[in-house]
C-alpha positions in Angstrom: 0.0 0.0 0.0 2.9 2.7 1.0 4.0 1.6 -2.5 1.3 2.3 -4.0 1.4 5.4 -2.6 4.3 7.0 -3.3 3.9 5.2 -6.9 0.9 8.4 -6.8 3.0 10.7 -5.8 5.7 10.2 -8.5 3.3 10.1 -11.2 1.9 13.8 -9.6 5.2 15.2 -10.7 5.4 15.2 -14.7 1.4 16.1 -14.5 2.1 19.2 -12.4 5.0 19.9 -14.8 2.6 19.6 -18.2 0.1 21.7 -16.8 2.6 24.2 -15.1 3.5 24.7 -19.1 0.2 24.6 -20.1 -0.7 27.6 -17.5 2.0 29.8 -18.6 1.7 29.1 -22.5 -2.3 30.1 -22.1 -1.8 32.9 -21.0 1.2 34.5 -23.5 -0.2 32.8 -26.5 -3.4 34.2 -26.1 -4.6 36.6 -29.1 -3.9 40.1 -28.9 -1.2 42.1 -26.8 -1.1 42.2 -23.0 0.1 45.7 -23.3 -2.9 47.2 -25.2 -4.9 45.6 -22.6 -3.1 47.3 -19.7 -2.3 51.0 -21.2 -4.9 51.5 -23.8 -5.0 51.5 -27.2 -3.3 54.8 -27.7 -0.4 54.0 -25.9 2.9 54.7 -27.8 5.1 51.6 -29.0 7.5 53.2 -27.0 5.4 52.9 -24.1 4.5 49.1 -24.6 8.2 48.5 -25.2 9.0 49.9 -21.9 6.3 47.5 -19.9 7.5 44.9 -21.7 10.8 45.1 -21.2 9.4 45.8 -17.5 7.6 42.4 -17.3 10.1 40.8 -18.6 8.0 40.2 -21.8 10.6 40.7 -24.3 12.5 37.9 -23.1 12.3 34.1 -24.9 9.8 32.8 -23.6 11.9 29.3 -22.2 13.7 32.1 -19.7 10.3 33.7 -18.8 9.4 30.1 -17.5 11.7 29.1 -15.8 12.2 32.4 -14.0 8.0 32.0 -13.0 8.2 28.7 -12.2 11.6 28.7 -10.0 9.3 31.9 -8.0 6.2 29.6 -7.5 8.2 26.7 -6.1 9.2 29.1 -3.2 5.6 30.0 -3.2 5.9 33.8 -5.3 3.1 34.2 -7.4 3.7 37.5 -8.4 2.7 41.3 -8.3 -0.9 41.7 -9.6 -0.4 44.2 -13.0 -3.6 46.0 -11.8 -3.6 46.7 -8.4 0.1 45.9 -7.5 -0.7 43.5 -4.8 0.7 40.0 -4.0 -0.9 37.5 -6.1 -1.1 35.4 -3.5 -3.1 37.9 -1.0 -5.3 37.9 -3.9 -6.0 34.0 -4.8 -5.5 32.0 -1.4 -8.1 33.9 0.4 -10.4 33.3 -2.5 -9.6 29.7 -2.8 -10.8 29.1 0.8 -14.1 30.5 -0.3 -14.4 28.4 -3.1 -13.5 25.7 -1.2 -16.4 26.3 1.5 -18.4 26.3 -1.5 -17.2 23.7 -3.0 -17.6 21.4 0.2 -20.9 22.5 1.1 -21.8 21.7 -2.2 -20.7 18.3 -2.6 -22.3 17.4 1.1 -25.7 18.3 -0.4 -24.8 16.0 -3.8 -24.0 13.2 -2.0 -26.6 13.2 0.3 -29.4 13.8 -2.0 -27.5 11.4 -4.9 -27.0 8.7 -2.0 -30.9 8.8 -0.4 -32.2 9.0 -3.9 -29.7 6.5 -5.5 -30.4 3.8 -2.7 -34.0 3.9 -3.2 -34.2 3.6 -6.8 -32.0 0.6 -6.6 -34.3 -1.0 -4.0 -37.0 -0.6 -6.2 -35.9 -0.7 -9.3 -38.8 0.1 -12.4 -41.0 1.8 -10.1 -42.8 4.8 -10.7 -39.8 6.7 -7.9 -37.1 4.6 -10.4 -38.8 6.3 -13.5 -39.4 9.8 -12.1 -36.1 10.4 -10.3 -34.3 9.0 -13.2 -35.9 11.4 -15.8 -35.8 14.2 -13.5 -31.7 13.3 -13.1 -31.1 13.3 -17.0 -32.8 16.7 -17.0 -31.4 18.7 -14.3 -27.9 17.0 -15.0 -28.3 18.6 -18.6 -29.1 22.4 -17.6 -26.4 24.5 -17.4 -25.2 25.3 -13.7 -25.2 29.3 -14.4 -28.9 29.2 -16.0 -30.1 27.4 -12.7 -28.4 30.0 -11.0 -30.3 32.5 -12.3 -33.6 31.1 -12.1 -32.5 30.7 -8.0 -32.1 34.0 -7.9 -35.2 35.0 -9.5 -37.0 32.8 -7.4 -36.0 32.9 -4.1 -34.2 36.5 -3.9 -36.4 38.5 -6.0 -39.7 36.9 -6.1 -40.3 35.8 -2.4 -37.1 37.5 -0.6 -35.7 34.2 1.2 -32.5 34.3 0.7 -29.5 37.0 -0.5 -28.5 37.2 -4.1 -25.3 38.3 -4.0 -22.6 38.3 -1.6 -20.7 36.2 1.1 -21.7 38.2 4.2 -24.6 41.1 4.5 -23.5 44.9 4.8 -25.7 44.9 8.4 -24.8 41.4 9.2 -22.0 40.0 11.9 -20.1 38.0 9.2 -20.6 35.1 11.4 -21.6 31.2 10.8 -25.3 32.0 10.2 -24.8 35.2 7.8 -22.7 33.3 5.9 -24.6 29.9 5.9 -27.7 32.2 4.8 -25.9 34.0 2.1 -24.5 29.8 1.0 -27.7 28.1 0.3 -28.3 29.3 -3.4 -24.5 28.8 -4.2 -25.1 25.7 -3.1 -27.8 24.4 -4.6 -27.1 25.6 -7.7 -23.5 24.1 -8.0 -25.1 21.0 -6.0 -27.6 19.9 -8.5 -25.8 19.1 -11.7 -23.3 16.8 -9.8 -26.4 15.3 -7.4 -27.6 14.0 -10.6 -24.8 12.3 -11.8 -23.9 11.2 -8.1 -27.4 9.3 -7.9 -27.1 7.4 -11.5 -23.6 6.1 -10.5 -25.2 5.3 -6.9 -27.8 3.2 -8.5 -26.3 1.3 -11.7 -23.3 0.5 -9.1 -26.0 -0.6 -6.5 -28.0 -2.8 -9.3 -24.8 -4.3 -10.4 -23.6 -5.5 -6.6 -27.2 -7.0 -6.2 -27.0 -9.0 -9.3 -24.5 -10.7 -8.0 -24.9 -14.3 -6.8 -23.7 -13.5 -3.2 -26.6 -11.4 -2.8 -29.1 -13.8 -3.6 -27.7 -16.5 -1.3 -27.6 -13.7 1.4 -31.6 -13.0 0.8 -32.7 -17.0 0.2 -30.6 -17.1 4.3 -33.1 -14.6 5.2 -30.7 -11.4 5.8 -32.8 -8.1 6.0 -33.2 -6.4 3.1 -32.0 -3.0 4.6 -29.0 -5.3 6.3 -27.9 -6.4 2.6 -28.9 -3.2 0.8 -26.4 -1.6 3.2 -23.9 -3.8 4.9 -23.0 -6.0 2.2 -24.1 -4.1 -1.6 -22.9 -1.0 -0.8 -19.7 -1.6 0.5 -18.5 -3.1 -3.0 -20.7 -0.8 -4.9 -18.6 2.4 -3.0 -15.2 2.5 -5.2 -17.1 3.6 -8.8 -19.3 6.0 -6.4 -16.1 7.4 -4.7 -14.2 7.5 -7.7 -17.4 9.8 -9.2 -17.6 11.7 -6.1 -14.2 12.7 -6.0 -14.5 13.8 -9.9 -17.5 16.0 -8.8 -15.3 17.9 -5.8 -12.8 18.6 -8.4 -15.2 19.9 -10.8 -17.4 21.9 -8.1 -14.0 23.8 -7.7 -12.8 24.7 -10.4 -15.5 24.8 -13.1 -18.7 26.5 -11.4 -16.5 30.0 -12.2 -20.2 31.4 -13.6 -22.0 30.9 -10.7 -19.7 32.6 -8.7 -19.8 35.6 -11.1 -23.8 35.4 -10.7 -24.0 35.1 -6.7 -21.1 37.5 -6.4 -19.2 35.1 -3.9 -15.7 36.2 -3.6 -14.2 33.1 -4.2 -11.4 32.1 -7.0 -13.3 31.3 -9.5 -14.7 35.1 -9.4 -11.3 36.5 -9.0 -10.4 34.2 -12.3 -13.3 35.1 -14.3 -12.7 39.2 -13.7 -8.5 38.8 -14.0 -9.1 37.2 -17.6 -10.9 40.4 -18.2 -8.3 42.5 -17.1 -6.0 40.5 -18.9 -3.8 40.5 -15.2 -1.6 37.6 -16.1 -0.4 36.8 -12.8 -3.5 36.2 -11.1 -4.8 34.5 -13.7 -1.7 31.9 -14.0 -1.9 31.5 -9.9 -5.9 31.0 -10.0 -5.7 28.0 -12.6 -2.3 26.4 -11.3 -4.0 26.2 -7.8 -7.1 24.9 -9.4 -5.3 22.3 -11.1 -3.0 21.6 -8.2 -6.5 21.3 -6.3 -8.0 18.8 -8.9 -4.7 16.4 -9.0 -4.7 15.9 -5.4 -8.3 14.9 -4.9 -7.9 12.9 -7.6 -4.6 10.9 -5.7 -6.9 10.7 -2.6 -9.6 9.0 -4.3 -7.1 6.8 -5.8 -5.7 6.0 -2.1 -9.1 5.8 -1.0 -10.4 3.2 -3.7 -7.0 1.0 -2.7 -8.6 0.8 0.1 -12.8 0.1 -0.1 -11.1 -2.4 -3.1 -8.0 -4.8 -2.7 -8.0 -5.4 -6.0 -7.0 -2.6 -7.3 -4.1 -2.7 -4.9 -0.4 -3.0 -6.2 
């Protein structure tokens, strides 16, 4: 198992190196100059030649890599170009938000896909099995911002319930509640897309455990039905569900970056969407290397967490 392990941890290496590259060739291969976008488009050449040359623009771009890259292993992300602060001031704050978010998010999925996956399993081709499938196929299809919208025109400006915008309220305390309060429509509408896909895994892994023949012989012995629904098929049905989970956390991080813009919560995937506006390189670089970064290592827990619900898979 240790093996296995640090076999993981190898293999994070040339991943984080490719998409270190990737980051930094977005970004500089991106149409148009970076210097029209920070001093106008009636800025002199001489002007633009000056922040490039300030930048460190006009260099190859193998030397421009190497020099960012050697400053983010000692954990330098940079000066913001627009407002001249620390990148990382900017993005690590941000990222806790998103990660709040992200969590409370995922609690909700699982819950609702686990309840709902469970029960469709137990009975399957019922009219539940029918209806919560269909509705699945069609809420996992809508896009996460459009939800978002139709939340907010629901339950902020129709009947006033909860806040549409913001992490905390301008009269509020900031404290567990205001910020729970101002959470719920976030969450639901990053919840809901991954909920779906969360329940359909939950109940084709659960129909294919109880298809197998040690389930019958554990109903013709007369086990409970609840004992061998949950003691003995989901316990083998729980690696493809964790492995989907874990998929779900990584996307609930990094790609509901609209919803964030649409609720206003000042989290990274906010900060992202406004810094590719502003063109403001550094932050932008930081935002997705830390989302990446995020999405690797979730993906090496759920690898050390599937070793072990599953033996097998074991080196």
């Amino acid at each position: 198992m240790a093996r296995q392990i640090l076999a993981r941890l190898a293999a994070i290496v040339p991943i984080l190196f490719g998409i270190s590259v990737f980051v930094f060739l977005l970004m500089h291969l991106a149409p148009g100059d970076i210097t029209d976008a920070l001093l106008g488009p009636m800025a002199t050449e001489n002007a633009k030649e000056q922040l490039r040359q300030a930048l460190g623009l006009d260099r190859p771009l193998v030397f421009q890599y190497f020099t960012w890259i050697g400053h983010v292993l000692q954990g330098d992300f940079g000066v913001s170009v627009h407002t001249k602060r620390l990148v990382s001031e900017m993005v690590l704050p941000r990222f806790s938000n998103t990660l709040l978010r992200a969590v409370a998010s995922l609690v909700v999925a699982m819950s609702v896909g686990f309840f709902i996956g469970m029960y469709s399993a137990a009975r399957q081709y019922s009219a539940f099995d029918r209806i919560s499938m269909s509705l699945t196929l069609v809420i996992g299809s809508m896009p996460p911002y459009w939800f978002a919208l139709l939340l907010v025109l629901a339950f902020s400006l129709q009947l006033r319930w909860f806040p549409a915008t913001g992490m905390v309220s301008i009269t509020g305390d900031g404290g567990f509640w205001d910020i729970a309060h101002h959470l719920v429509l976030p969450t639901i509408a990053t919840a809901v897309a991954p909920a779906a896909i969360i329940t359909r895994m939950v109940r084709s892994s659960m129909l294919e455990v109880l298809n197998q023949p040690y389930i019958r012989v554990a109903r013709a012995k007369g086990v409970p039905w609840r004992r061998v629904l949950w003691h003995h098929a989901l316990r083998n049905a729980l690696p493809p569900i964790a492995t989907i989970s874990g998929l779900q956390l990584g996307f609930l991080l990094g790609g509901a970056l609209f919803t964030e813009v649409i609720f206003a919560w000042p989290g990274l995937g906010n900060q992202l969407y406004y810094s590719i506006v502003a063109r403001d390189v550094p932050v932008v670089q930081a935002a997705i290397l830390i989302i990446a970064l995020a999405f690797v290592l979730v993906n090496l827990a759920i690898d050390i967490l599937n070793a072990f619900l599953d033996p097998r898979v074991r080196v």
